[in-house]
N, C-alpha and C positions, 0 to 999 in steps of 0.2 A: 504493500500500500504506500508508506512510506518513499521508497524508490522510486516509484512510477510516479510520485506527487516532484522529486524530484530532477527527474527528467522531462518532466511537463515544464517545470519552474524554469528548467535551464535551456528550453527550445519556446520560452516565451508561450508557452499554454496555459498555462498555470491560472486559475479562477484566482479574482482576492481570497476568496475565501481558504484557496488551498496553499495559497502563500502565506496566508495566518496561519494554518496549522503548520505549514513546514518550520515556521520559526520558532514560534513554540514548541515544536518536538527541538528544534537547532537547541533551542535556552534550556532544556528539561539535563542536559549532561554536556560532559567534556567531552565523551565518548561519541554522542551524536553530532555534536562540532564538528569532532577532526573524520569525519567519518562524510560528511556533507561538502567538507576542504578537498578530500581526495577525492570525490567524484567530478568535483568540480575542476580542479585541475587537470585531472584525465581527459573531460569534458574540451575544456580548453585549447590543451594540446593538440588533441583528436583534428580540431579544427585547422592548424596551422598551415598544414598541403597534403597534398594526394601521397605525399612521401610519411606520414605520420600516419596514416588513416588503416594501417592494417591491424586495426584492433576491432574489441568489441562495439566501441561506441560509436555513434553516427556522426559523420562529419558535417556539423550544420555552425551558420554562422548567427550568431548570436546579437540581439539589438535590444539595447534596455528600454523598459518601455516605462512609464512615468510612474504608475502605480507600484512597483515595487523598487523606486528609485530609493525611500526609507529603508530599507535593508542592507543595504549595501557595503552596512559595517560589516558583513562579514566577507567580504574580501579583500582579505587585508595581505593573504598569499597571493592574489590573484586578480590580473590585467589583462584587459580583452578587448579590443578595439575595432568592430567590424560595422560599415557603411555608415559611420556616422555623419557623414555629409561635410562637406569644406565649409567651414567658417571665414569671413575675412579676416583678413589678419595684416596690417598693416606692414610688419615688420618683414614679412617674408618677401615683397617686394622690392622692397628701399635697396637691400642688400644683396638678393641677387643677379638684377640686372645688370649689376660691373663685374660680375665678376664672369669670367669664361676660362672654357678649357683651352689649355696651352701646351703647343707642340714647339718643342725645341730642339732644332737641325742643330746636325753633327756639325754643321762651319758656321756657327752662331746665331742663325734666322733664326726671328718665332714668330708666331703665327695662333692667331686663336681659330677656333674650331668653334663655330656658329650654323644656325641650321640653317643659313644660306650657302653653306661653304661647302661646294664637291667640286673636287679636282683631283685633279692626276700629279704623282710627284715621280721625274725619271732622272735619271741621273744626267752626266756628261755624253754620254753615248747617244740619249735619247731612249734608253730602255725603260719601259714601264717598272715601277720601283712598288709605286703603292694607291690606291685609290682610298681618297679620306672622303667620308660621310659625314652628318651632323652628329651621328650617333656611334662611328666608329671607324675607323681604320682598317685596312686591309693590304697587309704587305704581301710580296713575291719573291721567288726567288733566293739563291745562295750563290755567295761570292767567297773569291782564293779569300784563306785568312787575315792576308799584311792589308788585305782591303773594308775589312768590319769596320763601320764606323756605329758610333750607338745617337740614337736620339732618345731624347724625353718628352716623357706627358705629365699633365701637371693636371688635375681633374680638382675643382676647388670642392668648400663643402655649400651642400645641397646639389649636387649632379655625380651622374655615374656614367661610364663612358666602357666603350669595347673595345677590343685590338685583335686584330688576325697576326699572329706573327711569320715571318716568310717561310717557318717550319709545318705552319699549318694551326700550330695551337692558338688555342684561344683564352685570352686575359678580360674577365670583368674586373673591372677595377672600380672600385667604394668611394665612396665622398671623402676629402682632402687625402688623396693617395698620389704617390709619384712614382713614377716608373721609366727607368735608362733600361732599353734594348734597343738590342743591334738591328742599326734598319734592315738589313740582310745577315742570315746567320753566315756563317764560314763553313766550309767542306772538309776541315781537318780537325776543328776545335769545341770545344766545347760549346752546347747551346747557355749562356748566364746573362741572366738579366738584373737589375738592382731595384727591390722592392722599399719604400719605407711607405705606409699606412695599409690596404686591406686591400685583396685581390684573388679570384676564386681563378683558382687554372685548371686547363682540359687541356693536355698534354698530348700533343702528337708524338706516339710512338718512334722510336729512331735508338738502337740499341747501341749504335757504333759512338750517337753523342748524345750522351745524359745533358739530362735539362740541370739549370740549377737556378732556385733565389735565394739571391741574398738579400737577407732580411736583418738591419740592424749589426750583430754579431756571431749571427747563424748562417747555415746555409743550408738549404733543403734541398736535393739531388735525388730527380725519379728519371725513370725512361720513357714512362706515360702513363698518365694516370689522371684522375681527376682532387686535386685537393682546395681548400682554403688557409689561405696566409694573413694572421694580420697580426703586424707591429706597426703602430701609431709609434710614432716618437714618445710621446707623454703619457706611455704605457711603460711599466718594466717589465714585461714579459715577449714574449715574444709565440704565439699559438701556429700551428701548424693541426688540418683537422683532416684525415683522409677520409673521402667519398670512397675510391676504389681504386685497384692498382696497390704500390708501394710506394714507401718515402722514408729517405732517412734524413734524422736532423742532425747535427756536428758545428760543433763551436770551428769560429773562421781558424781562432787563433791553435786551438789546440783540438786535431779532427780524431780524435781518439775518445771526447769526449762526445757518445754518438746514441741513437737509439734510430731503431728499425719501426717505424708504424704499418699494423695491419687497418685495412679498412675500417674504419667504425671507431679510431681511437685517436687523439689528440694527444701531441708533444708538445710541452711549455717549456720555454728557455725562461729561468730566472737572473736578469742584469746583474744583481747584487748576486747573488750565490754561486753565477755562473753551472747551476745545476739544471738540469734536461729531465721531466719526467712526464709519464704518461699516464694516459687513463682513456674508460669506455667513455665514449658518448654517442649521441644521436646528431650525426654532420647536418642532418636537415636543419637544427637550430643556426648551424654557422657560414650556411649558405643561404638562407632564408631571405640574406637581404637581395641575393639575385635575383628574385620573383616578387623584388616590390614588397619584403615587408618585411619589420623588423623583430626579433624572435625574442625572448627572455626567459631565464629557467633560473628562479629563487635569486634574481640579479640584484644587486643592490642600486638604492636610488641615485647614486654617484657615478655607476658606470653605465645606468641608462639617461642619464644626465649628457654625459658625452655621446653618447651615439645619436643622439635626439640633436645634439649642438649640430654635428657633420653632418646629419642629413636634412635637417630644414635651414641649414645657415644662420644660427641664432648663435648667442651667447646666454649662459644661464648663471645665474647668479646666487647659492640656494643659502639663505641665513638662516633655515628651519632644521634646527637640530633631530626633531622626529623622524623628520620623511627621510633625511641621508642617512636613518639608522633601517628605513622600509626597504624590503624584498619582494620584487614583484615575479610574476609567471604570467607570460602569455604572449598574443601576438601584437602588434601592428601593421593596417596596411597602408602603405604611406601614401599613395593617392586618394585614401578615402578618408586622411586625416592629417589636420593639421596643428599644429603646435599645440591651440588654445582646448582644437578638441582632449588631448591627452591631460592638459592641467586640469580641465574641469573634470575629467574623471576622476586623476588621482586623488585631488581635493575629496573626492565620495568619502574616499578611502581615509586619507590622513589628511585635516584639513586644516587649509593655511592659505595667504593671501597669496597676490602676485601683483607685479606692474610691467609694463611694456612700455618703453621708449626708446622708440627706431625697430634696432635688434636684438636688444638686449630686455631678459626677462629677470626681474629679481622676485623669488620666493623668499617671503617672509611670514613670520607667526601673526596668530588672530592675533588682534587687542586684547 
């Protein structure tokens, strides 16, 4: 009975009436709390993609509806953000119309990348090199080694950009991420490209030359595979998360220091410790942002703080001691929501003011 008033409540069916009883069964025990958390997490989850969905529970997406807006203390593990509609929002404006993606040529040219911008880039020869789109790049070809020359892309925050590289592989690259590869790889050398913020790669196969990024003070080295990398600068770690294939990760300085990943499991480089360790998880959370949406599992409010700054181009300011102490779970999808939608949720949850001027948002306590 119980259950099924529960699954009703969390696909929006729920009578008032049987959302009073569910709450009041919630307050009768601790045991019926944490027991209503975990469906509802699972719940959540369920939702996130087609890549999560092979459980028992149905993947439906979830919209808070006014009447049971009063409950919503009780999720306090738990963030869910689906078709809430775009709000105006003054600030997301102001700030991203200067800024653009930036390509920077091996002989010092740069060049922004606009979605009026398609052209052909060939070399001295006249050979076709690469064809740039508004939304991505697409290189050709391999050249003798003494001829590699590298460019960079420079992707600010709030935009996400793609790259065909001339081996075939493919680089989504994250909001404020930079990346040096070589406009053309070499016939004799190694395929390395130089990563510093977040980049999900699908590796063209090539046994004779291993891929590598260099990330920070790591280097991750596969032959083809699908992983995610992300070292932000103003992170001390450094994540490495395989989808499929293999990867190993190994300090630049000392490659003895190394671990092997299987599918499914994540290697963390610690700055300070200089230690490399692993663990199981679910890659779909750490590629999620490739399909437009952003993932959380028990995250805390500091490091979804950051992720929310890169991808709506904001600055967050947070003076509210509670909420940087809150753990959230669940998704966002970033077109169906914008900044103010996510504060006014969290607010449900732990609640506390805010102000907006320009781009910058400062959270602070009630009165």
């Amino acid at each position: 009975m119980i259950t099924e008033i529960i699954y009703k409540y969390l696909s929006n069916e729920a009578s008032e009436q049987e959302v009073e009883i569910l709450f009041e069964w919630i307050d009768a025990s601790e045991k019926n709390k944490k027991h209503f958390i975990t469906l509802k997490k699972t719940w959540a989850i369920s939702g996130l993609s087609e890549d999560l969905s092979n459980n028992s529970v149905p993947v439906i997406s979830i919209q808070p509806k006014n009447k049971v807006l009063h409950y919503l203390k009780y999720a306090a593990v738990f963030l869910v953000l689906f078709g809430l509609g775009k709000l105006a929002l003054d600030l997301s404006q102001k700030s991203k119309s200067s800024k653009e993606i930036i390509l920077e040529l091996a002989d010092g040219h740069s060049e922004k990348i606009t979605k009026d911008n398609q052209t052909q880039l060939v070399n001295d020869k006249g050979d076709l090199i690469a064809k740039k789109f508004p939304n991505k790049i697409v290189y050709f070809g391999k050249v003798e080694d003494q001829e590699v020359v590298y460019n960079t892309l420079k992707v600010p925050y709030g935009k996400k950009f793609k790259l065909v590289l001339s081996d075939g592989t493919v680089v989504s690259l994250n909001s404020g991420t930079t990346l040096k590869y070589p406009e053309q790889f070499g016939i004799h050398s190694k395929r390395s490209v130089y990563l510093t913020g977040e980049a999900f790669f699908e590796v063209a196969k090539d046994k004779e030359h291993p891929f590598i990024v260099n990330a920070n003070e790591v280097d991750i080295e596969v032959l083809g595979t699908k992983f995610n990398v992300s070292a932000y600068p103003e992170n001390p770690t450094v994540n490495g998360t395989l989808v499929e294939g293999s990867i190993q990760m190994y300090e630049v300085e000392n490659n003895q220091n190394v671990v092997l990943l299987k599918p499914n499991q994540m290697a963390t480089w610690q700055k300070n410790s200089k230690k490399i360790t692993t663990k199981e998880v679910d890659p779909a959370f750490f590629s999620a942002w490739t399909k437009g949406e952003l993932a959380f599992k028990d995250t805390p409010f500091s490091t979804i703080a950051k992720i929310i700054q890169r991808t709506y181009d904001v600055e967050i300011i947070n003076e509210n001691a509670v909420l940087a102490k809150q753990n959230f779970t669940g998704t966002i999808k970033i077109s169906e929501s914008s900044v103010e939608n996510i504060l006014e949720l969290l607010k449900r949850d732990t609640p506390f003011n805010y102000s907006i001027k320009q781009n910058t948002i400062t959270i602070t306590n009630l009165p």
